[in-house]
C-alpha atoms as an extended CHARMM CRD file, in Angstrom:
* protein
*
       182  EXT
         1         1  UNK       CA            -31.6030000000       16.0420000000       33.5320000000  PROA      1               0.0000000000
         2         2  UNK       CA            -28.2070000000       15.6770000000       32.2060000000  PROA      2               0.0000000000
         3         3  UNK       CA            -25.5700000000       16.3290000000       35.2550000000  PROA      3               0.0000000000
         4         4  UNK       CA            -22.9050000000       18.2880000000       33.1490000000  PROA      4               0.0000000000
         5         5  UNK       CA            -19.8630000000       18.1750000000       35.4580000000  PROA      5               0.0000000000
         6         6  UNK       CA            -20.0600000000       14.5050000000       36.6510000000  PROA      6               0.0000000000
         7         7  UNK       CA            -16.8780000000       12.2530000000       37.6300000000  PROA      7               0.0000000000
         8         8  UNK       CA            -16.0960000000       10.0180000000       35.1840000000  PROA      8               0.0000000000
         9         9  UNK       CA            -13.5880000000        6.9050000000       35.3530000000  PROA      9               0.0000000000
        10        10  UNK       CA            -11.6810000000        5.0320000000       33.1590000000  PROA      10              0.0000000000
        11        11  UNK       CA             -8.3990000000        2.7660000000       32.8460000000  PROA      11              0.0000000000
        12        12  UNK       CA             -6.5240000000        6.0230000000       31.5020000000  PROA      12              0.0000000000
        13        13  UNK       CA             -8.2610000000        9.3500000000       32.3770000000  PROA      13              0.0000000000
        14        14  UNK       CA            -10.2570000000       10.1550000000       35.0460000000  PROA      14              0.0000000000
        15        15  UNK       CA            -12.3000000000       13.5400000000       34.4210000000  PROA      15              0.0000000000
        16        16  UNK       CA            -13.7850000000       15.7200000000       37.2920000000  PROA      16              0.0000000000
        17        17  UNK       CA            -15.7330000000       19.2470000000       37.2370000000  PROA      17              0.0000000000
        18        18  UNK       CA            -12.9400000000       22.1880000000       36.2430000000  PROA      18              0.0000000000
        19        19  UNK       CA            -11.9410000000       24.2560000000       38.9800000000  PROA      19              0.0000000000
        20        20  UNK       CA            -10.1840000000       27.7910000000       39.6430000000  PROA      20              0.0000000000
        21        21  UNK       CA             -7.1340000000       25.6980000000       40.7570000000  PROA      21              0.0000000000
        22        22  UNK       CA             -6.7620000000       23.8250000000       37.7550000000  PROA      22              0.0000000000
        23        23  UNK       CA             -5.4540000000       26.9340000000       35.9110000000  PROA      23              0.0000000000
        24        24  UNK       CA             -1.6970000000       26.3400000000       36.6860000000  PROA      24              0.0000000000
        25        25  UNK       CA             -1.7750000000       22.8100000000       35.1930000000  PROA      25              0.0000000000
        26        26  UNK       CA             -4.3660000000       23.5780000000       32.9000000000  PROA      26              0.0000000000
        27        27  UNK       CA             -2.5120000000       26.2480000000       31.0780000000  PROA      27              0.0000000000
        28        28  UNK       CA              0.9350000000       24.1810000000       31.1600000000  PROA      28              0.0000000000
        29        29  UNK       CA             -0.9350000000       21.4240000000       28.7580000000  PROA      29              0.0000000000
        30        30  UNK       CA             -2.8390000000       24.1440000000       26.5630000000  PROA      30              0.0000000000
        31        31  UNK       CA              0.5830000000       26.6150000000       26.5440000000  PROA      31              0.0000000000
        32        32  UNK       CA              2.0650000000       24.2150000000       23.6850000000  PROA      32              0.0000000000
        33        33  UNK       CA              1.3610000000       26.0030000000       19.8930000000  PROA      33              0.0000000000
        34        34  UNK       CA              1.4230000000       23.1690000000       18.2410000000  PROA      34              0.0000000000
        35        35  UNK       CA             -1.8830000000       21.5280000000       19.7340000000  PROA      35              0.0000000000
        36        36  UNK       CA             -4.1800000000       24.4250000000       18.1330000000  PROA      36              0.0000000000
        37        37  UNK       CA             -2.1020000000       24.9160000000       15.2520000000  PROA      37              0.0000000000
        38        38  UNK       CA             -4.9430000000       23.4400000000       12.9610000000  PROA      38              0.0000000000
        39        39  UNK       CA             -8.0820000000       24.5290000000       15.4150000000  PROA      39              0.0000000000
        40        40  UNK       CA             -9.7670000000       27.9360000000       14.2340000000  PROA      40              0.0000000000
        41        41  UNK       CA             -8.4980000000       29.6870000000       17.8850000000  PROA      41              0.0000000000
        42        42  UNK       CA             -4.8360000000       28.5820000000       16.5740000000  PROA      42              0.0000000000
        43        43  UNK       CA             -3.5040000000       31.4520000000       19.0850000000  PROA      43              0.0000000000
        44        44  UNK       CA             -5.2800000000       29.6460000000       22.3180000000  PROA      44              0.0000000000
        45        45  UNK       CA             -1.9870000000       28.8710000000       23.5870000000  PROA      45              0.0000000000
        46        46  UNK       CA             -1.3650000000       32.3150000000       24.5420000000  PROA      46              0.0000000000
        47        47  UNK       CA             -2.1660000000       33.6890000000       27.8680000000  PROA      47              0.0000000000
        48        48  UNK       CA             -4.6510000000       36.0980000000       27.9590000000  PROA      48              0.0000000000
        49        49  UNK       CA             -6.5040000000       34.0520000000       24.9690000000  PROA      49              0.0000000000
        50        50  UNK       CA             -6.5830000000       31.0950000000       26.9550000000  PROA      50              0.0000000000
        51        51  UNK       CA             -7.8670000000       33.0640000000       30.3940000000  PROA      51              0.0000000000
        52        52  UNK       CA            -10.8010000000       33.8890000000       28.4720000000  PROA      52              0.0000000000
        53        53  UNK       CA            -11.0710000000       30.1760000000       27.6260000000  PROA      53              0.0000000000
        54        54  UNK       CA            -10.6610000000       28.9010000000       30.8410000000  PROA      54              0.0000000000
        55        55  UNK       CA            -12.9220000000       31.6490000000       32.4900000000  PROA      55              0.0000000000
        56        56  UNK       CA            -16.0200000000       30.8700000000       29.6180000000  PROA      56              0.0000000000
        57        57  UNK       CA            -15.7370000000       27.2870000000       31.3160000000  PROA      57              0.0000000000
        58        58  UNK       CA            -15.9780000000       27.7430000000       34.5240000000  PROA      58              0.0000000000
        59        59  UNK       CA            -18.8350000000       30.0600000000       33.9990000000  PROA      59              0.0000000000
        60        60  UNK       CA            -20.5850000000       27.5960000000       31.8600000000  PROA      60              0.0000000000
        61        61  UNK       CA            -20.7690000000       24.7680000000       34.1610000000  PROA      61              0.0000000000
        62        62  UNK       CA            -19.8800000000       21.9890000000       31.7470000000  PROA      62              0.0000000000
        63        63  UNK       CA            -16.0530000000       21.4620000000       31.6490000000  PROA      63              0.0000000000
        64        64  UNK       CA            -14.5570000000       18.5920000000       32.8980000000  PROA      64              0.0000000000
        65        65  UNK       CA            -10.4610000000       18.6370000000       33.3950000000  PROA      65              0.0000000000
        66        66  UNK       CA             -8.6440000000       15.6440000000       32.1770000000  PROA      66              0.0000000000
        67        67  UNK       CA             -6.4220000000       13.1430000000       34.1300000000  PROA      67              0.0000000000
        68        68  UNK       CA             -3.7070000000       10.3350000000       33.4510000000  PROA      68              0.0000000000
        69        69  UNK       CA             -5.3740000000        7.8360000000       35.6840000000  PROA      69              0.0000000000
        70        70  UNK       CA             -1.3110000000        6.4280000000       35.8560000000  PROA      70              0.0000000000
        71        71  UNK       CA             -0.0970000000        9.5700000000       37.0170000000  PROA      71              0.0000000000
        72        72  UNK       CA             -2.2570000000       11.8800000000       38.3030000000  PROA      72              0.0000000000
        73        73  UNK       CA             -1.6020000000       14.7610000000       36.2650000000  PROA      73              0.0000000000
        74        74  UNK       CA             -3.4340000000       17.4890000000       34.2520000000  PROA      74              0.0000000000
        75        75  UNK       CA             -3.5250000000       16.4220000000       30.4800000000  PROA      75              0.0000000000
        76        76  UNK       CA             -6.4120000000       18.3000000000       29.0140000000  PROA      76              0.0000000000
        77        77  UNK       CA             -9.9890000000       19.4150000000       29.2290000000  PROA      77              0.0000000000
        78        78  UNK       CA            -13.6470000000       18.7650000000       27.8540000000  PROA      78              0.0000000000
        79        79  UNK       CA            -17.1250000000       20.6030000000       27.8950000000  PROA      79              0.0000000000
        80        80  UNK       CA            -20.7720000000       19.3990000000       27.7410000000  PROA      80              0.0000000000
        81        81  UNK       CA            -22.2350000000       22.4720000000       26.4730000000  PROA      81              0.0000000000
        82        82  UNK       CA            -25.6700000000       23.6970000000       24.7450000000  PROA      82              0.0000000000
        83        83  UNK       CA            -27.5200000000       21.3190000000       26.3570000000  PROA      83              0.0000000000
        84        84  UNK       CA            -31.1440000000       20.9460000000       24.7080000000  PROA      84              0.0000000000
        85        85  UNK       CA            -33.7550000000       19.2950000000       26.4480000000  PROA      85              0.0000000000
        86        86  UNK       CA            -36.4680000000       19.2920000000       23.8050000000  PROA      86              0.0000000000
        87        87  UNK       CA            -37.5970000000       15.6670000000       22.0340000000  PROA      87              0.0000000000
        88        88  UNK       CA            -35.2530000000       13.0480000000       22.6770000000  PROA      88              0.0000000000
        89        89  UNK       CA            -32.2570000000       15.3930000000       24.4190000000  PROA      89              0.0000000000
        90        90  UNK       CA            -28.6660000000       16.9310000000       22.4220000000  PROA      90              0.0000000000
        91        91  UNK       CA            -25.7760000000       18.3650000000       23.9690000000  PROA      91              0.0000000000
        92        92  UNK       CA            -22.3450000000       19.3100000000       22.4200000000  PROA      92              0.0000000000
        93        93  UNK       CA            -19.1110000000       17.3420000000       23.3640000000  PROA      93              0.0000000000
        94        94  UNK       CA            -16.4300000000       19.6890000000       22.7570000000  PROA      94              0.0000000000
        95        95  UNK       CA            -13.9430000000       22.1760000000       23.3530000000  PROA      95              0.0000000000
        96        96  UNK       CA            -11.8460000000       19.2490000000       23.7370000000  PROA      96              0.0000000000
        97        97  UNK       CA             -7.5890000000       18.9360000000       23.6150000000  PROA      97              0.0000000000
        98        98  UNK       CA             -4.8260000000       16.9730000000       25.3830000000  PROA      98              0.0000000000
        99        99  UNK       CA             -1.2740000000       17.2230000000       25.9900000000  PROA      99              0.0000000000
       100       100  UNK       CA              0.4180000000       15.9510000000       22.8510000000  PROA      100             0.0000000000
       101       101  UNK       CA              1.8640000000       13.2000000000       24.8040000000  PROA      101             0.0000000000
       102       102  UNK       CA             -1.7570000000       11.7370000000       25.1840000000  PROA      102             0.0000000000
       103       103  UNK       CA             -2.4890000000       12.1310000000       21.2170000000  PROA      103             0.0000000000
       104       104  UNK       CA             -2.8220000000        9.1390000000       19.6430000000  PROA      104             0.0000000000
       105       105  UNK       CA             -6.5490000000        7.3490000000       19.7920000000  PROA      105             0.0000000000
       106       106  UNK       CA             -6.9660000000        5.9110000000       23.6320000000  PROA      106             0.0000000000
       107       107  UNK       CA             -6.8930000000        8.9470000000       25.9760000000  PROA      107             0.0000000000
       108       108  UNK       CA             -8.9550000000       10.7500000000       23.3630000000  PROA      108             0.0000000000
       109       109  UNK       CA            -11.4850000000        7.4600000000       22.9920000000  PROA      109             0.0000000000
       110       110  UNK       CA            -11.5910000000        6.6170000000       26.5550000000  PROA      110             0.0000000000
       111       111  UNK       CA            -12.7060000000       10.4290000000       27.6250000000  PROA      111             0.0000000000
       112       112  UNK       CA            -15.1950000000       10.7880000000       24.4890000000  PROA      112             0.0000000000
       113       113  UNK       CA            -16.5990000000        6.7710000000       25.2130000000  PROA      113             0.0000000000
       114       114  UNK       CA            -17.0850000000        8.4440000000       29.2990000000  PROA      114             0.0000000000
       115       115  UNK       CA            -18.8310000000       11.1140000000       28.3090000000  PROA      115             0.0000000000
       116       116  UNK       CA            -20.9050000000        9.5370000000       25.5330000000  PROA      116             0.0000000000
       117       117  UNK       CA            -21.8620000000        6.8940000000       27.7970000000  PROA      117             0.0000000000
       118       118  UNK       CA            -22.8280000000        9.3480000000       30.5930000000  PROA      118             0.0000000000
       119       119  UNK       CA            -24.8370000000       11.4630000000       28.1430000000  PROA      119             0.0000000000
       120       120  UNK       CA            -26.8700000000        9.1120000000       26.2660000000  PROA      120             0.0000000000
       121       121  UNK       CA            -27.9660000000        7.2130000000       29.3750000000  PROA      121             0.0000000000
       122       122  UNK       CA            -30.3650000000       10.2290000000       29.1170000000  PROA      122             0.0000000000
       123       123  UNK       CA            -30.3960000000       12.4910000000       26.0790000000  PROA      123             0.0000000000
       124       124  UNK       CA            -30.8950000000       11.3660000000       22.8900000000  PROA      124             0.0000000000
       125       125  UNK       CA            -28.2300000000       12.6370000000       20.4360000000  PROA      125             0.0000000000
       126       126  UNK       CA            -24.4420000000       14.2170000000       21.0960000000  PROA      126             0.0000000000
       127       127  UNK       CA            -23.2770000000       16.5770000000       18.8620000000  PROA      127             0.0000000000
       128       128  UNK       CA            -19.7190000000       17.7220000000       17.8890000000  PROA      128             0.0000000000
       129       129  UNK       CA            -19.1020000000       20.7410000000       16.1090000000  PROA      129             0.0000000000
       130       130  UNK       CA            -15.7950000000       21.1530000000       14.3460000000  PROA      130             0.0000000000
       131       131  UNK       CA            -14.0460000000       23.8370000000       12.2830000000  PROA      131             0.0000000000
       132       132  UNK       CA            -14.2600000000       22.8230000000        8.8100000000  PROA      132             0.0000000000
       133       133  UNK       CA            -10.7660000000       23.1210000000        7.9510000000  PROA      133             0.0000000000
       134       134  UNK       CA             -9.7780000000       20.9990000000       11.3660000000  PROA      134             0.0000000000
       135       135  UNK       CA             -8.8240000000       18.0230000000        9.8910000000  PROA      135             0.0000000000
       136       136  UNK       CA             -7.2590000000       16.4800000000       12.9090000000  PROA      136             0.0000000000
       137       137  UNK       CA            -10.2860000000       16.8520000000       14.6900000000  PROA      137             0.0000000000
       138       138  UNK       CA            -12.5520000000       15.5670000000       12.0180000000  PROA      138             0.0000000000
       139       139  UNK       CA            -10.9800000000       12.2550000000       11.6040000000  PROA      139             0.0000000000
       140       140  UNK       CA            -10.6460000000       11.8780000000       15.2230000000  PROA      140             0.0000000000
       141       141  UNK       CA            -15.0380000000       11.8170000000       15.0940000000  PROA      141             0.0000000000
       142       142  UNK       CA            -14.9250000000        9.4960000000       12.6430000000  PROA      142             0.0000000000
       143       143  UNK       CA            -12.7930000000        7.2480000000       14.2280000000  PROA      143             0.0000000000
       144       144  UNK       CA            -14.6750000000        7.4020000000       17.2070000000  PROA      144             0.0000000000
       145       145  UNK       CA            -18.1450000000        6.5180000000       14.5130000000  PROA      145             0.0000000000
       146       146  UNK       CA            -19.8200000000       10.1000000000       14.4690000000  PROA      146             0.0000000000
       147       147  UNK       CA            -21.3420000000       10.8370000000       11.3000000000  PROA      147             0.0000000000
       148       148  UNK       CA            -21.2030000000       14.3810000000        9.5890000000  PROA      148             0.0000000000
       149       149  UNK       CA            -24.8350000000       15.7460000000        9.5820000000  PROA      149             0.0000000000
       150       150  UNK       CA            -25.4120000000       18.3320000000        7.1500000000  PROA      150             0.0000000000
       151       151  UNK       CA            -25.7030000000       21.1090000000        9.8720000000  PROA      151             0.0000000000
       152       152  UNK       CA            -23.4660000000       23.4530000000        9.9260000000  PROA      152             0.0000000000
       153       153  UNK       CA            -22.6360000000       26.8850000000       11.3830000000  PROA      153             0.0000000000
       154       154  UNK       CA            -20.0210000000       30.1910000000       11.6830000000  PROA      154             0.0000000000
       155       155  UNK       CA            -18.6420000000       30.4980000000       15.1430000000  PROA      155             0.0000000000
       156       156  UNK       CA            -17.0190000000       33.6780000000       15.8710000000  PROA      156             0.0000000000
       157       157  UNK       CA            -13.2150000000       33.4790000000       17.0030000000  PROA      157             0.0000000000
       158       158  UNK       CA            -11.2430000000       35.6090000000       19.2460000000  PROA      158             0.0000000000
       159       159  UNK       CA            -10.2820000000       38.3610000000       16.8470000000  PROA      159             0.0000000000
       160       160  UNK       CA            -13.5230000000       38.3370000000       15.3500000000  PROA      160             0.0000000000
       161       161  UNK       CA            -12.6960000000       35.9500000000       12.8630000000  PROA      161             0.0000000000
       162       162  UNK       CA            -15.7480000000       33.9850000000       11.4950000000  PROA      162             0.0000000000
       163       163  UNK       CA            -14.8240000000       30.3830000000       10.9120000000  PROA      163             0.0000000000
       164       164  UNK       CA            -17.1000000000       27.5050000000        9.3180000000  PROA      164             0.0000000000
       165       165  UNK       CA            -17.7930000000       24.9530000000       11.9140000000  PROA      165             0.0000000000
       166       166  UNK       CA            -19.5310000000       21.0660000000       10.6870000000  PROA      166             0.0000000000
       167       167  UNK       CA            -21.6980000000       19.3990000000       12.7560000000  PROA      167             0.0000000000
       168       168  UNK       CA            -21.3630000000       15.2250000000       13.5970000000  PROA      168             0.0000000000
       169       169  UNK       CA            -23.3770000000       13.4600000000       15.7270000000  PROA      169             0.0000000000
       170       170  UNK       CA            -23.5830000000       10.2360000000       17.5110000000  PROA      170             0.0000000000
       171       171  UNK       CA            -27.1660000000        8.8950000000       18.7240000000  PROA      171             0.0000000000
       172       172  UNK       CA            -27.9360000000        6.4600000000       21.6520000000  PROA      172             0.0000000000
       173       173  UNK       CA            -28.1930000000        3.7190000000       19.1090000000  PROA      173             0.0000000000
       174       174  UNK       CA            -25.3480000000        5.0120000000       16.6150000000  PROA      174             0.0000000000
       175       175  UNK       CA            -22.8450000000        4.2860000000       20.1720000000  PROA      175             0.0000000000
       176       176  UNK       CA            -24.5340000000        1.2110000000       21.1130000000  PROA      176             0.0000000000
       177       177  UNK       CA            -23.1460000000       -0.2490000000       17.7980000000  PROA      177             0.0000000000
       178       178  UNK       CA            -19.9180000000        1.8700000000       17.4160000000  PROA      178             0.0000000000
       179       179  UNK       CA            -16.8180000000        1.6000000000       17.6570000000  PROA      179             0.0000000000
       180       180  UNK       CA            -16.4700000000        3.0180000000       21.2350000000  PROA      180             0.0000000000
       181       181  UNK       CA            -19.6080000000        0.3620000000       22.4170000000  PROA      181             0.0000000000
       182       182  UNK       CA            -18.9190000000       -1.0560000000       25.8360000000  PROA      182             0.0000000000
């Protein structure tokens, strides 16, 4: 059973379970426009928008807050969500951003090499699911070696808005030979 709000360390983020007090700092990261100005919720840095954000993950039990190891503060968040158990084990890394000051490759591949690590120690696959039209986000999984699978699927936005998601995946074997590999 995959533990989906473990404590994970690295050199340059440290990631914990999300908590109610985490909203302050949370929402000073995720307040900037410009970091969901190509993601399909592109109004997320609004306040009520982001309350119902914040509020789906803490309900679902998956999302990890991010922290500058350096520093000590707030930069971001993660999920593990839709965890399936069935055959070799798949869960969704997602729901991801930083701080803009932390874009730029290593935060980013430090947190996703944590989590990886921690997931495929006992599932079998980890799947990302992107909007199509995200292209910051897409390059960002293939820098970090997930390959596009031909799944894909709508996801409703806030707003109702139905947006084309893509599917990549990384297996236990795909990271053991990847770029983020140990």
């Amino acid at each position: 059973m995959l533990d989906r709000q473990p404590v994970l360390e690295g050199e340059h983020v440290r990631l914990r379970p999300l908590r109610e007090d985490d909203w302050d700092a949370l929402f000073a990261v995720a307040s900037d426009p410009l970091i969901w100005a190509q993601h399909p919720a592109h109004d997320r840095w609004q306040e009520p928008v982001f309350r119902a954000f914040f509020d789906d993950a803490l309900a679902n039990k998956g999302a990890l807050v991010v922290i500058d190891a350096k520093t000590g503060g707030v930069i971001g968040s993660s999920r593990f969500q839709g965890l399936d158990e069935a055959g070799r084990g798949s869960v969704e890394i997602g729901w991801t951003f930083l701080a803009r000051s932390h874009w730029g490759g290593r935060y980013n591949h430090e947190m996703k090499r944590l989590m990886l690590a921690h997931a495929l120690a006992s599932l079998g696959e980890c799947r990302f699911i992107v909007g199509e039209t995200n292209t910051r986000s897409r390059r960002a999984m293939e820098r970090i070696g997930a390959t596009l699978t031909d799944r894909r699927e709508e996801r409703i936005m806030a707003g109702g808005a139905v947006v084309p998601h893509l599917t990549y995946a990384i297996t236990r074997e795909s990271f053991a030979n990847g770029p983020l590999a140990g």
